[in-house]
N, C-alpha and C positions, 0 to 999 in steps of 0.2 A: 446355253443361252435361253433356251425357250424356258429352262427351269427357272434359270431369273425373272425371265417376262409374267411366267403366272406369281411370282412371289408377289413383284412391284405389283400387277394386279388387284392382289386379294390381301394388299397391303391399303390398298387405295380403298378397296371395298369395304372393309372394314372403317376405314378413317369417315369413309360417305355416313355409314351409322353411326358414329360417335359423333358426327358433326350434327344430325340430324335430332338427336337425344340433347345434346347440348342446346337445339336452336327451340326446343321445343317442338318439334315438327309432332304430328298426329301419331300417337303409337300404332295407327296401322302401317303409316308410313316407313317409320322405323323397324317395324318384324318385316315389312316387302325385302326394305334395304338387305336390312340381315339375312333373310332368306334365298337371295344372290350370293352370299357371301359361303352359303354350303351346300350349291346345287336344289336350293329350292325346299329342303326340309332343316325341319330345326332339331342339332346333333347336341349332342352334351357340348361339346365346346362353343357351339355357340351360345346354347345358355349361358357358360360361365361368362362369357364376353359379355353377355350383356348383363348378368350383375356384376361380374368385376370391375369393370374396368367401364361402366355405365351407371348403374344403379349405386352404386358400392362408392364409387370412387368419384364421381364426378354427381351426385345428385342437386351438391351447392344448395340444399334447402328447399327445392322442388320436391316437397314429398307427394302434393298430391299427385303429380305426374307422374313423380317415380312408378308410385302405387298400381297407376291405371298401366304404364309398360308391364308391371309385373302380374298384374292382372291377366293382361292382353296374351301373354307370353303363354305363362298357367294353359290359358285357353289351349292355344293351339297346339301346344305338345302334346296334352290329356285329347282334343281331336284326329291327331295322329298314333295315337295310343300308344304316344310314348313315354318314357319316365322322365316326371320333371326331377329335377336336382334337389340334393335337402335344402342343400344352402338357397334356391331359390324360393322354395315354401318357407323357410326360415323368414329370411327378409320381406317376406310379404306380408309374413305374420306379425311381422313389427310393426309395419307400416299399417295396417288395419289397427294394431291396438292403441295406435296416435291419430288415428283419422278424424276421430269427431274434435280434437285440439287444433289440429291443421285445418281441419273444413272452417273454423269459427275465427282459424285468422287469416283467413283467404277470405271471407266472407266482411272483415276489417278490413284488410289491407290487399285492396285486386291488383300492387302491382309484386310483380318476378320480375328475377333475372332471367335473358338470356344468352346464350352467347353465338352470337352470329360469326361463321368459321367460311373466310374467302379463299377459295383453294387455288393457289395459281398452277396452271398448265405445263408443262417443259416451255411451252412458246411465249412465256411471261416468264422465266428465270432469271432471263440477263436484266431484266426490270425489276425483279426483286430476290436480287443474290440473294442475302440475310437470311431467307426464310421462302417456303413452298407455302406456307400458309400464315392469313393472319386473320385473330379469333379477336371479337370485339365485344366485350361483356356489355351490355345494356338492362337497365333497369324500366320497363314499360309496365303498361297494362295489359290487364285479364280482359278488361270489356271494355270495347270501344265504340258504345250506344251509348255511355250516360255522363257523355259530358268530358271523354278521358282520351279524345281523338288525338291531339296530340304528342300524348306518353304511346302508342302505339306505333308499329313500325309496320309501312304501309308498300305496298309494294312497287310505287315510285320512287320511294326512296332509295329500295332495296338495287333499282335498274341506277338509279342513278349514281348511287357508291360504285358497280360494276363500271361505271362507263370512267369515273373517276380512277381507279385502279386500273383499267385496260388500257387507256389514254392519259401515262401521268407526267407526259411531255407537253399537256395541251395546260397544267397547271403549276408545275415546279416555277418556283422564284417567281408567282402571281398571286395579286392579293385579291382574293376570296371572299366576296359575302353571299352568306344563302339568306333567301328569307323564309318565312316558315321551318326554321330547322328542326324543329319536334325532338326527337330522344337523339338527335344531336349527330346520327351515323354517318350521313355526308362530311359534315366538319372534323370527324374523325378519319374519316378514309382522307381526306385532302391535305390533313396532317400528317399524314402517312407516306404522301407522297411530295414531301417540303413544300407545300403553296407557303410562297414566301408570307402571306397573311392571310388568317382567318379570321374570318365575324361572322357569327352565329348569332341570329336574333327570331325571337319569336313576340307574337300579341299577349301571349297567357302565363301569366308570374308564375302557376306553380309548374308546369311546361319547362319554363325556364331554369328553375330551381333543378328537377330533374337531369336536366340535359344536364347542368352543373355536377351534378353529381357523377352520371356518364362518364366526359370527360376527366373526373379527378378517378375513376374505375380503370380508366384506360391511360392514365398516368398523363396526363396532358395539363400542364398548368391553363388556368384563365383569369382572366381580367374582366371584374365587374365592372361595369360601361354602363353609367347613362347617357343618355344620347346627344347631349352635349360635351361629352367630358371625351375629349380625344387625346389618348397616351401613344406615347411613340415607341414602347417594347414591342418588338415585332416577335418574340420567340414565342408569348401565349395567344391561347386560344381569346378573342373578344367573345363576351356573351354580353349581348344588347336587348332591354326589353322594347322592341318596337311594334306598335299597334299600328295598321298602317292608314287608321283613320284618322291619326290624330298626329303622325308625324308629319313634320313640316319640309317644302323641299331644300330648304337651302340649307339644313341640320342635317339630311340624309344624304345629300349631294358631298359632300365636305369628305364623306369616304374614300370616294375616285376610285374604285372595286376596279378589278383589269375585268373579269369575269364576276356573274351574278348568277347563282345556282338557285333553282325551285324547284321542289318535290311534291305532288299531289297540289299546287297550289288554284289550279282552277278549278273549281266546285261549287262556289257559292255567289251567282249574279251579283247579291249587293256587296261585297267586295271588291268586284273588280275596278271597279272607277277609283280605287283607291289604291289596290295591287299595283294598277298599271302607272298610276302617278307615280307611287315610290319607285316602281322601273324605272319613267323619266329621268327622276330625280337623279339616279344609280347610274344610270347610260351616259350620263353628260356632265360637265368637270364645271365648276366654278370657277372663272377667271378675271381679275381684276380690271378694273376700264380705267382710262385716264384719270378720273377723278376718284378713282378707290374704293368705288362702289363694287358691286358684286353684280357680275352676269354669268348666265349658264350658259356655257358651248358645247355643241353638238362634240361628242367624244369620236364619232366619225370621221369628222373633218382637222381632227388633231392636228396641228402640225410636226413639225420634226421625225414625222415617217413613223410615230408611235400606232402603236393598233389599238385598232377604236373595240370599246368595251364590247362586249357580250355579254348575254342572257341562257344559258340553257334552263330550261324547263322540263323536265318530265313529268306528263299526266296518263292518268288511265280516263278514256273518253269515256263519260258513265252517260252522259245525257246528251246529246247533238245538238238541240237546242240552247244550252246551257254552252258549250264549245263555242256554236255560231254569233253567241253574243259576247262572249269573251274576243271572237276575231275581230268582230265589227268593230269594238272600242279599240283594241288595238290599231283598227288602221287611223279611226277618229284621231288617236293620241299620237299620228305620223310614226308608228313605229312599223318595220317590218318583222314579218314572222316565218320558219321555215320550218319546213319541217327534217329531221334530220336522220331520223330514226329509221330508215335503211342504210343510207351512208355510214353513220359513223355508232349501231349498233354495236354492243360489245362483241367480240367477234370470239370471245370465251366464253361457256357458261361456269362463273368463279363459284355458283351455289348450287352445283349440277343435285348433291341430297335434297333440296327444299321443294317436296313437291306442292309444297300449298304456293308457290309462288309461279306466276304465268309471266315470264319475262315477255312474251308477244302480245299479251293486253294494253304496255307501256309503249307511250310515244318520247319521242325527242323530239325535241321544239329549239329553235335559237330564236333571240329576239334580241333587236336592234335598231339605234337611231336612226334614221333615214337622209 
């Protein structure tokens, strides 16, 4: 028995590196990992492990990163004065003799793939019989200084796919819109877990284009949506380009979302007055008056015992001031806001390799009609 227990272990341990190499994580990150994996030093087998079945096998075109593990790797064996592998100097050698071709189109083209790998627990199986894990290819960016914030995967999004996969009772058979959906991860995790509809909608065309792409990598049909053009195929993903200065409410209200999902979306003051309208808009249903006109009602006050919309947010607090004025409009705009994020915290961590992520920086937020 216990000889199983250390197998499934250092079955696990290893899986942590390979998910870790795959997500891009920091190659120091990934020699730590690795280095759990054979009591702390680095044995021939574990070199091979990490160009087999790392470098070898799984690089998918990241050569410059490939390079820099094999680099990193070189290091610390030759530190411990140990023998690095041929096959390791080999492949490194290759990789140096394409480097200045790979530098010059990394230097064109800053976006990669990566593949973000959610590892569910024993206490997530009967949640997701089919598979212990699920790997979600994305296509983002290198730098997210110069204009490419959006193609980047931020680490509210990353808490809030967790929260969506932990809790996918709170979304199956409900129709889903996020706003800001950036490289699309949320809308993918919530197809994962049958939200009877998704919409994905971002401000930025080629953002959008991106996500597009995402989703057809992770095999997810979609439906290009302007934002007046409403189809009734519920099986694809919607991808909407909505700016949310310039959309209108009674275009954005016409959805009737059961739930409205946001990722990193409070950041920028002049925004907000315009976030929080299309919130309105999203929280409260259009319903016909005697004469056939259109009015908005409070989705709280629903009748027929239906439950009234929701809001999650997830934000990382960068600025306090910046926060305190995002509250303030919110109360302006009669909506309430909670905070939720010891409540209903993921109570797994599904991305326990990703040490560049700080699952306790992110807040949960719910927002709602009053």
């Amino acid at each position: 028995m216990a000889a199983s227990e250390n197998s499934t272990e250092a079955e696990s341990q290893y899986l942590h590196v390979l998910s870790a190499f795959l997500a891009m994580e920091s190659v120091d990150s990934v020699i730590a990992l690795a280095r759990g994996c054979s009591g702390g030093s680095v044995t021939d087998s574990l070199q091979r492990f990490l160009w087999e079945l790392c470098v070898k096998a799984a690089a998918n075109g990241n050569a410059s990163y490939a390079k820099k593990l094999l680099k990193k790797l070189i290091t610390e064996v030759e530190l411990e004065k140990g023998e690095v592998l041929d096959e390791v100097y080999e492949e490194y050698a290759l990789y140096m003799s394409a480097a200045s071709k790979e530098d010059a189109l990394v230097k064109e083209n800053i976006r990669i793939t990566k593949f973000i790998s959610f590892l569910f627990p024993e206490g997530l199986y009967n949640k997701h019989p089919s598979s212990r894990k699920l790997v979600v290819p994305l296509q983002c960016s290198l730098n997210m200084l110069e204009g490419d914030t959006g193609c980047s995967i931020w680490p509210s999004s990353l808490f809030l796919s967790e929260f969506v996969l932990s809790y996918p009772e709170l979304f199956t058979d409900k129709s889903c819109f996020e706003v800001g959906s950036g490289v699309g991860l949320v809308g993918i995790c919530l197809a994962h877990v049958k939200a009877k509809k998704v919409i994905l909608t971002d401000g930025d065309l080629l953002t959008l284009s991106n996500m597009k792409l995402n989703l057809e990598r992770n095999h997810l049909n979609y439906e290009d949506e302007l934002l007046k053009q409403h189809g009734e195929d519920e099986s694809t993903v919607k991808c909407i380009h909505l700016p949310w200065e310039t959309a209108t409410d009674s275009e954005v209200s016409e959805y009737r979302p059961d739930i409205v999902l946001g990722a990193d979306v409070i950041y920028d003051p002049s925004c907000f007055p315009h976030l929080l309208r299309v919130l309105v808009a999203l929280l409260r249903r259009p319903t016909k008056t005697d004469n056939g006109s259109l009015e908005i009602e409070n989705r709280a006050t629903t009748p027929q015992g239906s439950s009234p919309a929701v809001a999650y947010i997830a934000s990382v607090i960068r600025n306090a001031d910046t926060f305190n004025a995002f509250l303030t409009l919110v109360d302006q705009m009669n909506l309430s806001i909670t905070d939720l994020t010891k409540e209903l915290k993921p109570p797994y961590e599904l991305l326990p390799y990703m040490h560049s992520y700080d699952r306790s920086s992110v807040r949960l937020f719910s927002i709602s009609s009053r």
